[in-house]
C-alpha positions, 0 to 999 in steps of 0.5 A: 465274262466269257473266254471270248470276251476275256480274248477279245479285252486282251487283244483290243489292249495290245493293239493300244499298246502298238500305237505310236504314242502322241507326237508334239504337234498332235497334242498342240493341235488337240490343245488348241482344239480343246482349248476353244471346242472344236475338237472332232471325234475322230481326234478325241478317241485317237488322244484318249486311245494314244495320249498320256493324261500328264502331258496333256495336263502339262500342254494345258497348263502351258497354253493356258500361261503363254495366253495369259501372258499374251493378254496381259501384254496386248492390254499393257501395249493399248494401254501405253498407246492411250496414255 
């Protein structure tokens, strides 16, 4: 690795270190993105550059249980609807 290059690493990694941190609503829309696939690009790199891996994961593990929950209910309530 050249000087250049060992300059430019280091200047590429205090730019990521300036951004803003992820804020609740982007990380829920970059939620609903992933969860269905339809996140673009643009959105992807700004969560990988950005984002936290944790609270992606805790973001994940909440949607995940609140759409669970969701189903089960809905078919509770068509269930006593039939009955």
């Amino acid at each position: 690795m050249t000087k250049s290059d060992q300059s430019s690493s280091q200047e590429t990694e205090q730019e990521i270190e300036e951004l803003p941190p992820l804020t609740f609503f982007e990380m829920l829309g970059s939620t609903f993105s992933a969860a269905f696939g339809v996140q673009s690009q643009r959105n992807r790199e700004r969560d990988f550059s950005r984002g936290k891996p944790g609270h992606f994961i805790l973001m994940g593990i909440g949607f995940t249980a609140a759409f669970v929950v969701t189903i089960v209910l809905v078919v509770k309530l068509l269930l006593s609807q039939l009955t």
